[in-house]
N, CA, C and O atoms as a CHARMM CRD file, in Angstrom:
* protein
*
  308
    1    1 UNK  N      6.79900  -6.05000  24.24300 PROA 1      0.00000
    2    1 UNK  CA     6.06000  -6.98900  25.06100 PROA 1      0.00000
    3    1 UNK  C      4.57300  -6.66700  24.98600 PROA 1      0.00000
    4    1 UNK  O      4.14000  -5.51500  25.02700 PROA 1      0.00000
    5    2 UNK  N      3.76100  -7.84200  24.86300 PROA 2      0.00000
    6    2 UNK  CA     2.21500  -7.44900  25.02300 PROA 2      0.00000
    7    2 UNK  C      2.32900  -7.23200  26.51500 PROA 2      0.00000
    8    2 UNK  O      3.08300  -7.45800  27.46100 PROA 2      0.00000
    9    3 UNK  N      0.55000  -6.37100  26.05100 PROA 3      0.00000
   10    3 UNK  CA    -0.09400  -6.46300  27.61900 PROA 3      0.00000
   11    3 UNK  C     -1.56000  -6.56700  27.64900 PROA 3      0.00000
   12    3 UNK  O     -2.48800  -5.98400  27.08900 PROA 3      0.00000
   13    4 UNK  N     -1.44500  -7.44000  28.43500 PROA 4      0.00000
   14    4 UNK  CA    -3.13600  -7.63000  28.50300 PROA 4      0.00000
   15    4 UNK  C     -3.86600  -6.83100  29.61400 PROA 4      0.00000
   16    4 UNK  O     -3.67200  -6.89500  30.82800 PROA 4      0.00000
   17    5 UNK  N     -4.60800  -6.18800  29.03800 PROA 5      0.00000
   18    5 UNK  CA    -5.29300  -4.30600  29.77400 PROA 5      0.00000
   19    5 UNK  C     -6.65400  -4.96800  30.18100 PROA 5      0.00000
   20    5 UNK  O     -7.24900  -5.85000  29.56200 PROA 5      0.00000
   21    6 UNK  N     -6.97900  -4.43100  31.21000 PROA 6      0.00000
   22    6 UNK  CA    -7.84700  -4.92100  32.12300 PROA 6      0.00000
   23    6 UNK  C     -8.76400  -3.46000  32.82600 PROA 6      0.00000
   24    6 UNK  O     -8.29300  -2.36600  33.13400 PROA 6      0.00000
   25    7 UNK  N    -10.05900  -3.89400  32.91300 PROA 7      0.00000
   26    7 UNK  CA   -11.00700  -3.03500  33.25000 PROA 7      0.00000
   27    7 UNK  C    -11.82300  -2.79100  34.21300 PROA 7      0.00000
   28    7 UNK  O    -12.85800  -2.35200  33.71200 PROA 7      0.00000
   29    8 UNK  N    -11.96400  -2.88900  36.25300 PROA 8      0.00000
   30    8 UNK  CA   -12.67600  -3.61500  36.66000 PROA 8      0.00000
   31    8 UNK  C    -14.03000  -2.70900  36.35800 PROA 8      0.00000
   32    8 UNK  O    -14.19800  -1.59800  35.85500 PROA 8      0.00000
   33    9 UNK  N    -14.71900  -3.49100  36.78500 PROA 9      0.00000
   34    9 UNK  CA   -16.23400  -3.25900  37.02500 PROA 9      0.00000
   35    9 UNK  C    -16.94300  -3.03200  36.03000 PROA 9      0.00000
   36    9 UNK  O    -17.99500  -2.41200  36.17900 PROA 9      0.00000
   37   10 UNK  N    -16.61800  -3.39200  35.02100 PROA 10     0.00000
   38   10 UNK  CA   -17.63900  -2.83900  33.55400 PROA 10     0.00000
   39   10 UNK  C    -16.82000  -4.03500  32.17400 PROA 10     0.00000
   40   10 UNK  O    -15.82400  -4.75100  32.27500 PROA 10     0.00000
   41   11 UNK  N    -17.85000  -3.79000  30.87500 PROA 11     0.00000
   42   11 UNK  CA   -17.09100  -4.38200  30.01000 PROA 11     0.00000
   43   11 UNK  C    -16.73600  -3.76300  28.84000 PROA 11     0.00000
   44   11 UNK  O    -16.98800  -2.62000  29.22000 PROA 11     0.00000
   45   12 UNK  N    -16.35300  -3.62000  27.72600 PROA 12     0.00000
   46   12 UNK  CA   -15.90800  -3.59300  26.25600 PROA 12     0.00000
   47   12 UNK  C    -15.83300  -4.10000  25.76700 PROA 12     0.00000
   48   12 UNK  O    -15.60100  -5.28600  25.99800 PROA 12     0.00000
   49   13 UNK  N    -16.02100  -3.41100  24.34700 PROA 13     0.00000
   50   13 UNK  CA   -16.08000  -4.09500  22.87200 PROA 13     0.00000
   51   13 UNK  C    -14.81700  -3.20300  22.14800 PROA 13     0.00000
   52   13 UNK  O    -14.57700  -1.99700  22.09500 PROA 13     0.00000
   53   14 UNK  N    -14.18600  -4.32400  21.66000 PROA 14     0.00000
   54   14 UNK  CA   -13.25700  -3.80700  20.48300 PROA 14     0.00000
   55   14 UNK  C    -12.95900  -3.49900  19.55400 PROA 14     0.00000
   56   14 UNK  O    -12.22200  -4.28200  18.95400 PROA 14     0.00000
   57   15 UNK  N    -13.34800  -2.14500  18.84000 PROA 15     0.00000
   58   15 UNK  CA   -14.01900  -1.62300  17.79700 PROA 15     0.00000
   59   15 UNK  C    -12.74100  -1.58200  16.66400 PROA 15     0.00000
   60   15 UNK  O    -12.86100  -1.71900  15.44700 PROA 15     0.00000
   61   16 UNK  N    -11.71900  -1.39500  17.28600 PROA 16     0.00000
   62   16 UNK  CA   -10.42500  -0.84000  16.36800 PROA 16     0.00000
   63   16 UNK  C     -9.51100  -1.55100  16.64600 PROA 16     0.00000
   64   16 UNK  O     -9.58800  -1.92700  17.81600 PROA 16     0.00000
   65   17 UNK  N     -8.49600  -1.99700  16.01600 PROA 17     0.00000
   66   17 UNK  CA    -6.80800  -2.32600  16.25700 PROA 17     0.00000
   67   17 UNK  C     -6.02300  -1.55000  15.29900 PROA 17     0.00000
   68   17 UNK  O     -6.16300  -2.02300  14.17000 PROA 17     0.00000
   69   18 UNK  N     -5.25100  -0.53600  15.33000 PROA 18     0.00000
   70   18 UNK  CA    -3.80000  -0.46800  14.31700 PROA 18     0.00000
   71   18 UNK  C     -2.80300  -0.49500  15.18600 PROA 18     0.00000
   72   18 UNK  O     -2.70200  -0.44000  16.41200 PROA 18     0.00000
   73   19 UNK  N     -1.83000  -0.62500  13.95400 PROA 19     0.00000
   74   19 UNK  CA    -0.70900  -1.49600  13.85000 PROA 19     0.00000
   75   19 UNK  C      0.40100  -1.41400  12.53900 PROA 19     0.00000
   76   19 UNK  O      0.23800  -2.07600  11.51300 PROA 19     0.00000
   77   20 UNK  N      1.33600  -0.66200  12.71700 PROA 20     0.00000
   78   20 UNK  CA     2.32900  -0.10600  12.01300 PROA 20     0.00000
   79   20 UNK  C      1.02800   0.79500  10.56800 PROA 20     0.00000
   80   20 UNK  O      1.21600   0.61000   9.36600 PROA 20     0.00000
   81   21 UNK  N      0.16000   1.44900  10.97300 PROA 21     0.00000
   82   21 UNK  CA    -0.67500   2.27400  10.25400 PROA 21     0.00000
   83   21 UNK  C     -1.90400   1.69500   9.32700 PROA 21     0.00000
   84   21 UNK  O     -2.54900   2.18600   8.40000 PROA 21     0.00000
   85   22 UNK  N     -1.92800   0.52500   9.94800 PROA 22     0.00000
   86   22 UNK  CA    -3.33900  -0.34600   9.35800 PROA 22     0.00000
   87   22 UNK  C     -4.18800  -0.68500  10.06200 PROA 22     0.00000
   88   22 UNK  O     -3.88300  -1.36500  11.04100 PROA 22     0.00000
   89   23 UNK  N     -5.44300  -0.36700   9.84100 PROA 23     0.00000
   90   23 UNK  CA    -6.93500  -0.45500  10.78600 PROA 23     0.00000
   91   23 UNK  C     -7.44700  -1.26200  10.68100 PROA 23     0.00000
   92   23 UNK  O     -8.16800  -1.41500   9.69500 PROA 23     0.00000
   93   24 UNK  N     -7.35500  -2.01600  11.46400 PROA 24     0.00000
   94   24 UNK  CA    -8.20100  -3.51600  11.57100 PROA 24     0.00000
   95   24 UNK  C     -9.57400  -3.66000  12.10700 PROA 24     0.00000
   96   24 UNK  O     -9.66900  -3.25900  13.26700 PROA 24     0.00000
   97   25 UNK  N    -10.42500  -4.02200  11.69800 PROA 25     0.00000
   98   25 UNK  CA   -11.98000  -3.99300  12.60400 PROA 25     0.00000
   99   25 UNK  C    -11.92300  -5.40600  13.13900 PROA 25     0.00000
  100   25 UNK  O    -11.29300  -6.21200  12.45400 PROA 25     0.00000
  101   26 UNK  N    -12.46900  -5.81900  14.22800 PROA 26     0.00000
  102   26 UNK  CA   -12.95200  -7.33600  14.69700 PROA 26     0.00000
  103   26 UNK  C    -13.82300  -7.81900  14.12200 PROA 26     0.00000
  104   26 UNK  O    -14.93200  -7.34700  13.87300 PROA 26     0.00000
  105   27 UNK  N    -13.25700  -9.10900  13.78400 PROA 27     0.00000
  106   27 UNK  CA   -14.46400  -9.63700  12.65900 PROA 27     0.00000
  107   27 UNK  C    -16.08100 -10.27000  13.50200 PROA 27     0.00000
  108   27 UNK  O    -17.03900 -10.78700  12.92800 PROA 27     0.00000
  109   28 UNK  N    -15.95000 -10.05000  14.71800 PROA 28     0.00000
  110   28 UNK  CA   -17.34900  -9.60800  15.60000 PROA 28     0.00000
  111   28 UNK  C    -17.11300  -8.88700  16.58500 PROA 28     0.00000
  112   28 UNK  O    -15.96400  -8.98900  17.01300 PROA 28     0.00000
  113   29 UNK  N    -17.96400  -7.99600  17.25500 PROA 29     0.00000
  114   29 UNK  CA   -18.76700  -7.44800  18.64700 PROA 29     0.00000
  115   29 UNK  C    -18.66100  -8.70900  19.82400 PROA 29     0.00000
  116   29 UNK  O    -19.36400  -9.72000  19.82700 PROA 29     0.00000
  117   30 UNK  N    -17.72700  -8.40900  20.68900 PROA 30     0.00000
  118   30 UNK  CA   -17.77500  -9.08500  21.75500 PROA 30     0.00000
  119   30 UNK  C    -17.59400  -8.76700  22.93100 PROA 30     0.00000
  120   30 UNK  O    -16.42600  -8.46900  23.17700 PROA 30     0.00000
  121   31 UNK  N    -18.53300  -8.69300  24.05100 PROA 31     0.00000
  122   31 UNK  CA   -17.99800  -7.99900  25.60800 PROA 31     0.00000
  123   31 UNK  C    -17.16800  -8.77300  26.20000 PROA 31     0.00000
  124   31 UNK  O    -17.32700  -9.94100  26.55300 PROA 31     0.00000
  125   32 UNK  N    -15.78900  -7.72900  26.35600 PROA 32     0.00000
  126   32 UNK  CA   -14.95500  -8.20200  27.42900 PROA 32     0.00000
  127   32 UNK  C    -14.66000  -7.03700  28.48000 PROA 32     0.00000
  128   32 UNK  O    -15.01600  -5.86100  28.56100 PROA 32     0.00000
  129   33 UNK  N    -13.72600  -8.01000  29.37200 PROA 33     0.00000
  130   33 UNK  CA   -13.29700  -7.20700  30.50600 PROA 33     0.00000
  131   33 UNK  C    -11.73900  -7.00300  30.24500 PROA 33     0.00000
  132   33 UNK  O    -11.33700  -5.91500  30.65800 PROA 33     0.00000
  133   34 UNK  N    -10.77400  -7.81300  29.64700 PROA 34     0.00000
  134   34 UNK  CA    -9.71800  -7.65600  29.21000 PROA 34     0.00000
  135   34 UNK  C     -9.46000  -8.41000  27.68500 PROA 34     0.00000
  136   34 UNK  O     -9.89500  -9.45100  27.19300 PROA 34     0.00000
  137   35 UNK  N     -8.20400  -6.97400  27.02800 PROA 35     0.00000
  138   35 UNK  CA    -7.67800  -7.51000  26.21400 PROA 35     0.00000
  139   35 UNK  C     -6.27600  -7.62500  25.62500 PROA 35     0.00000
  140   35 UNK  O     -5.64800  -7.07800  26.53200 PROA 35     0.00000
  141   36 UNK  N     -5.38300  -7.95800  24.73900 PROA 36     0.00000
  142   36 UNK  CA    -4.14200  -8.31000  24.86100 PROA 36     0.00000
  143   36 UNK  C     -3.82500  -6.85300  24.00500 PROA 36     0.00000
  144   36 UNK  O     -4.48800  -6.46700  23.04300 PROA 36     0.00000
  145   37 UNK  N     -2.92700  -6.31500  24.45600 PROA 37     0.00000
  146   37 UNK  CA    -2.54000  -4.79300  23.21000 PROA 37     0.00000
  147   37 UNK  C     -0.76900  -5.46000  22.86800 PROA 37     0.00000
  148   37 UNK  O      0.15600  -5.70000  23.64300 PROA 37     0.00000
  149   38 UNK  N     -0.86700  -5.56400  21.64000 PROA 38     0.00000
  150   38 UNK  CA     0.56000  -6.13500  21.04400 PROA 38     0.00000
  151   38 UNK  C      1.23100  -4.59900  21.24100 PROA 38     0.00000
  152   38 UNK  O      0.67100  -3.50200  21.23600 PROA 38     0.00000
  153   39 UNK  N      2.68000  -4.96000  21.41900 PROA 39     0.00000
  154   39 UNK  CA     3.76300  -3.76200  20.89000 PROA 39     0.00000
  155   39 UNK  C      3.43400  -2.77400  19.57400 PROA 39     0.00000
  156   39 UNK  O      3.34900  -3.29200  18.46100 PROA 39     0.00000
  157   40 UNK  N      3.24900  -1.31300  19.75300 PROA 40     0.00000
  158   40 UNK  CA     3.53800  -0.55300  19.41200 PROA 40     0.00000
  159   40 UNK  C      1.84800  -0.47700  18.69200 PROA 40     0.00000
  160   40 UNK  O      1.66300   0.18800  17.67300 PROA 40     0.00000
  161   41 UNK  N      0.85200  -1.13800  19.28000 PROA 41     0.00000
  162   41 UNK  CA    -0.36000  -1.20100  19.31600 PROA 41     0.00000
  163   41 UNK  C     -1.46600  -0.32300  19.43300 PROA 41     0.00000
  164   41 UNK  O     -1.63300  -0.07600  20.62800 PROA 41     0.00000
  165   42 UNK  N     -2.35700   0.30100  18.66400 PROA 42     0.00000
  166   42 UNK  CA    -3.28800   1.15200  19.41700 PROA 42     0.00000
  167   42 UNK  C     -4.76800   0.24200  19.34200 PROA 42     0.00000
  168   42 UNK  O     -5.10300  -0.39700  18.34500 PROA 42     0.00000
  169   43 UNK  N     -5.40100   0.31100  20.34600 PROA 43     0.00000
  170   43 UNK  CA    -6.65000  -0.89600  20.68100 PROA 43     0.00000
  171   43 UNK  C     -7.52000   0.23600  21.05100 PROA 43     0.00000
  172   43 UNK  O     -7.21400   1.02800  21.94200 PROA 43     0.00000
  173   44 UNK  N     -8.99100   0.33500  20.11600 PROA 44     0.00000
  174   44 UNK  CA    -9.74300   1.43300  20.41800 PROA 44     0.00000
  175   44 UNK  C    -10.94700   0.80600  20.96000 PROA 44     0.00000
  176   44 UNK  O    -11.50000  -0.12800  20.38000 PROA 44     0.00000
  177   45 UNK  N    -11.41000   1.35400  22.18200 PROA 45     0.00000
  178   45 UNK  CA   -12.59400   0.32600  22.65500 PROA 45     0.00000
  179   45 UNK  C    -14.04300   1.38300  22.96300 PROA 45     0.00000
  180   45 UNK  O    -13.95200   2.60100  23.11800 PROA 45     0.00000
  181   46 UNK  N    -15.49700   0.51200  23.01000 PROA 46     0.00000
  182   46 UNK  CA   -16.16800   1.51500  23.38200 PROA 46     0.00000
  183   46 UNK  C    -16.47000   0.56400  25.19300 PROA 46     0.00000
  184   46 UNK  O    -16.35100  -0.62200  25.49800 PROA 46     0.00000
  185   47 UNK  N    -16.84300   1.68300  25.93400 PROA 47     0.00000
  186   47 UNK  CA   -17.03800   1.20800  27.52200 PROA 47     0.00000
  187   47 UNK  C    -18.08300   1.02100  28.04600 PROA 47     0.00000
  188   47 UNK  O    -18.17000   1.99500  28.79300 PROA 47     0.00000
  189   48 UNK  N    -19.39700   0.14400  28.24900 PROA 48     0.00000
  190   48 UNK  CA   -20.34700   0.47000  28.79600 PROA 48     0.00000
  191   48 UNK  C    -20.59400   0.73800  30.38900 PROA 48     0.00000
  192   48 UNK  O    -20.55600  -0.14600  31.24600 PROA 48     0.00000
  193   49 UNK  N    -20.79800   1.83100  30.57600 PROA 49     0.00000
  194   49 UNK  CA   -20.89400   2.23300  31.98800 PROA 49     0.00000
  195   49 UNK  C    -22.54400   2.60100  32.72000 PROA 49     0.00000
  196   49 UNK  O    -23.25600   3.60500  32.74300 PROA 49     0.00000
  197   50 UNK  N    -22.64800   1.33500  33.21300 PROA 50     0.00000
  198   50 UNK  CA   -24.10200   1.32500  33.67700 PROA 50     0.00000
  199   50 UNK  C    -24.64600   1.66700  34.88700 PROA 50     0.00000
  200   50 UNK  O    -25.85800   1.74100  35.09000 PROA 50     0.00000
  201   51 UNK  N    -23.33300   1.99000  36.13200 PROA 51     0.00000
  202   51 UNK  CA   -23.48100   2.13500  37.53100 PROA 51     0.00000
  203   51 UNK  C    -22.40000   3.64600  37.23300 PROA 51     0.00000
  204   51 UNK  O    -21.77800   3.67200  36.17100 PROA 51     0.00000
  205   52 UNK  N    -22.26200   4.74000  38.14800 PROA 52     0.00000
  206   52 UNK  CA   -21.42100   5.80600  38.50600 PROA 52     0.00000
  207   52 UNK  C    -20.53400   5.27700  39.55800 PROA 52     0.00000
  208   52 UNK  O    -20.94200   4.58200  40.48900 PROA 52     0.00000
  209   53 UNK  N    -19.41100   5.59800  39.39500 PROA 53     0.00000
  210   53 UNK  CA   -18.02200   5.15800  40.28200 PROA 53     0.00000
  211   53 UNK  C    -16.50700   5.08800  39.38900 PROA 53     0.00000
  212   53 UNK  O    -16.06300   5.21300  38.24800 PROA 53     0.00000
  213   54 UNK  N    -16.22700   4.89200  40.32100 PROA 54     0.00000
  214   54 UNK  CA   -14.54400   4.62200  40.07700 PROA 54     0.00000
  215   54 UNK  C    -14.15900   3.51100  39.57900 PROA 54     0.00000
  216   54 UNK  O    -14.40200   2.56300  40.32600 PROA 54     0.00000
  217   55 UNK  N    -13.50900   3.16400  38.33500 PROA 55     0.00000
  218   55 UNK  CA   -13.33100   2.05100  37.45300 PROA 55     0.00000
  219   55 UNK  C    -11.91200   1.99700  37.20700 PROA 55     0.00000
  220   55 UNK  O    -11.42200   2.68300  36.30900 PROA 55     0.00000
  221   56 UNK  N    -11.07000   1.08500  38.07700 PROA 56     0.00000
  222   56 UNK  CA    -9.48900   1.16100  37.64500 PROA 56     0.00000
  223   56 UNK  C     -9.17100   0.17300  35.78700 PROA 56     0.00000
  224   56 UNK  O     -9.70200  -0.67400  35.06900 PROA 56     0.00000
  225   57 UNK  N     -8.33400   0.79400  35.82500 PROA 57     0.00000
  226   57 UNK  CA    -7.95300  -0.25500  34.24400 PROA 57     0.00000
  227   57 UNK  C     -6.56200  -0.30000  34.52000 PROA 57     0.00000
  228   57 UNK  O     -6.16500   0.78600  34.94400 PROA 57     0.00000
  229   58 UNK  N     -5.67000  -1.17500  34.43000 PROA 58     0.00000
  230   58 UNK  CA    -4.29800  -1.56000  34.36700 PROA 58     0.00000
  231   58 UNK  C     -3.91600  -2.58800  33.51800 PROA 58     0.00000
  232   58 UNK  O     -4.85600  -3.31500  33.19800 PROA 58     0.00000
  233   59 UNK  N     -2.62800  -2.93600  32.96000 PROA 59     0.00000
  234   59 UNK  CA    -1.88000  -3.42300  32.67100 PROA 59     0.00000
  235   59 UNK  C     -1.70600  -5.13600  33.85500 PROA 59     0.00000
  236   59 UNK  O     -1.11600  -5.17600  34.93500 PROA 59     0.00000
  237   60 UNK  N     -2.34100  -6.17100  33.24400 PROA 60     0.00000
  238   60 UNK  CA    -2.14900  -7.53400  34.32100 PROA 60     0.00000
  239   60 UNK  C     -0.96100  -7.99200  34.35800 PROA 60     0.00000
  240   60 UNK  O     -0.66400  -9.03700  34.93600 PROA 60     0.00000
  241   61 UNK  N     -0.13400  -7.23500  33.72600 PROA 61     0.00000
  242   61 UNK  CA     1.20100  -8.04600  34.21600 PROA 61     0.00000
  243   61 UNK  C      1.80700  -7.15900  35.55800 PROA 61     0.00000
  244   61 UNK  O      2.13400  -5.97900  35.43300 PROA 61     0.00000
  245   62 UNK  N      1.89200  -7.78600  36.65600 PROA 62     0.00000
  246   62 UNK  CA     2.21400  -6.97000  37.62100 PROA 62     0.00000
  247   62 UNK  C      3.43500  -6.21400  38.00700 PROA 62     0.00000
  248   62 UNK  O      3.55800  -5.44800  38.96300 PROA 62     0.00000
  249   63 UNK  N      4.09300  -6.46500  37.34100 PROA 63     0.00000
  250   63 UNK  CA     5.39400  -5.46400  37.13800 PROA 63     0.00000
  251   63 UNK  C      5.28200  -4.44400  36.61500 PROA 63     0.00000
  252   63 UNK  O      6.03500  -3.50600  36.87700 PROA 63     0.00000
  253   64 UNK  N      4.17200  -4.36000  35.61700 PROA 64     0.00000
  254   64 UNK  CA     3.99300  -3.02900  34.75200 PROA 64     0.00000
  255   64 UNK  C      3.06500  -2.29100  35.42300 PROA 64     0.00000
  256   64 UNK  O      3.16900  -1.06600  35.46800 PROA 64     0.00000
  257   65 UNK  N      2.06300  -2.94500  36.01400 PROA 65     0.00000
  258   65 UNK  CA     0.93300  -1.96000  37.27200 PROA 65     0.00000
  259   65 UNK  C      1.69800  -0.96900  37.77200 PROA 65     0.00000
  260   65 UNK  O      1.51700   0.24200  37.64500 PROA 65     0.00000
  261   66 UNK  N      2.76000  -1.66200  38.48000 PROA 66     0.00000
  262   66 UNK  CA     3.25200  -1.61800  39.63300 PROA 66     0.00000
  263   66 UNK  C      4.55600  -0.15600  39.28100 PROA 66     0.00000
  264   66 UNK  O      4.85500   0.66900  40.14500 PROA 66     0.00000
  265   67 UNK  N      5.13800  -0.16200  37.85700 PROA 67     0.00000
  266   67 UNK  CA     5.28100   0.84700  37.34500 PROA 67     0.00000
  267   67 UNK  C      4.62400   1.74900  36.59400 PROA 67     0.00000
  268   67 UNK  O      5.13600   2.10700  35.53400 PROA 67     0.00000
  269   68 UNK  N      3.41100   2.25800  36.99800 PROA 68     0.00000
  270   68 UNK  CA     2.64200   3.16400  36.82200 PROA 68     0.00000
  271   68 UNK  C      1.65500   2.79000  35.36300 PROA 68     0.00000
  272   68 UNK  O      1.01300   3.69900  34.83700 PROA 68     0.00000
  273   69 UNK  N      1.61400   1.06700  34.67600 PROA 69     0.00000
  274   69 UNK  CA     0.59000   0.99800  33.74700 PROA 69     0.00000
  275   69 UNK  C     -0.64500   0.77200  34.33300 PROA 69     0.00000
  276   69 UNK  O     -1.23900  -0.29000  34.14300 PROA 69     0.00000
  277   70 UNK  N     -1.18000   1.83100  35.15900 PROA 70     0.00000
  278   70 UNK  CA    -2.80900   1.83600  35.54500 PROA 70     0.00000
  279   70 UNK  C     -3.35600   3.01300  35.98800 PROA 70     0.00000
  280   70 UNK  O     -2.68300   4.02900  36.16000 PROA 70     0.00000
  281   71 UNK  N     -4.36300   2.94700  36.15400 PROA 71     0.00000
  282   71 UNK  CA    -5.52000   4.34200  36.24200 PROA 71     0.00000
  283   71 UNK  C     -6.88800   4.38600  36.92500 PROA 71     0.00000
  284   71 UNK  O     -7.49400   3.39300  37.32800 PROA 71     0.00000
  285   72 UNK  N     -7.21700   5.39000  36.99000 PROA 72     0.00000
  286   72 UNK  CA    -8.50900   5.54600  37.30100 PROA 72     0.00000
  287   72 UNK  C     -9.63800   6.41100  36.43300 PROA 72     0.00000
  288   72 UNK  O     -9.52700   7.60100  36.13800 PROA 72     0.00000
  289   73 UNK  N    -10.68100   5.58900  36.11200 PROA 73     0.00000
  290   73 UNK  CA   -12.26300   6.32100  35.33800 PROA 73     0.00000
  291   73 UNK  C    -13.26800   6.45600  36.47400 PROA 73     0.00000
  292   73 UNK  O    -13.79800   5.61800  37.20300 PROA 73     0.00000
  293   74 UNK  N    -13.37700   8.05300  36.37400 PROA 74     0.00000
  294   74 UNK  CA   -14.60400   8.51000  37.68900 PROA 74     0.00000
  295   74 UNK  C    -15.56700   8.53500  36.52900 PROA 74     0.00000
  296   74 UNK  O    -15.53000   9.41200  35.66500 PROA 74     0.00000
  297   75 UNK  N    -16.43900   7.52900  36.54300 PROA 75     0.00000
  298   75 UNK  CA   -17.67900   7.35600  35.67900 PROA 75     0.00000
  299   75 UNK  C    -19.23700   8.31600  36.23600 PROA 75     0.00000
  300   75 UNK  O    -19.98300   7.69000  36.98900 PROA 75     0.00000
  301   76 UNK  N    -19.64000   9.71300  35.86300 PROA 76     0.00000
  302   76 UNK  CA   -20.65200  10.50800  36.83700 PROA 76     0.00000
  303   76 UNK  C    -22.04100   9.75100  36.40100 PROA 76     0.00000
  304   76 UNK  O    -22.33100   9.14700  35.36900 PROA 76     0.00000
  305   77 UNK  N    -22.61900   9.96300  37.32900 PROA 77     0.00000
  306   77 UNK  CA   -23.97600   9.95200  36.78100 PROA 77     0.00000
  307   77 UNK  C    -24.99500  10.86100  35.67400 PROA 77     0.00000
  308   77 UNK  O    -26.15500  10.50400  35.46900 PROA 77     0.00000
């Protein structure tokens, strides 16, 4: 099952995708706040963090939150 991964308070760019051992680049630079990670997926992102705080990221399908696909980034100054 996909999941579309979510970031609050900040955005990303999606630098990487593999996928059964092939590296995909995005054919542009684009800020988001969420993106879709296919099955068996690795999605490499960079984060811009412009304020210090606590930044949850989870999984939007709420069944999967809700079984432990989410987190917390203590972003320092």
């Amino acid at each position: 099952m996909d999941h579309p991964f979510h970031v609050h308070g900040t955005q990303f760019q999606v630098i990487e995708r593999v996928r059964d051992g092939k590296v995909a680049k995005p054919a542009y630079l684009a800020w988001k706040d969420t993106v879709n990670v296919a099955r068996g997926e690795t999605v490499r992102l960079v984060i811009r963090q412009e304020q210090p705080g606590a930044r949850m990221y989870h999984c939007h399908i709420l069944e999967h939150e809700q079984l432990g696909m989410m987190g917390i980034v203590d972003v320092r100054a």
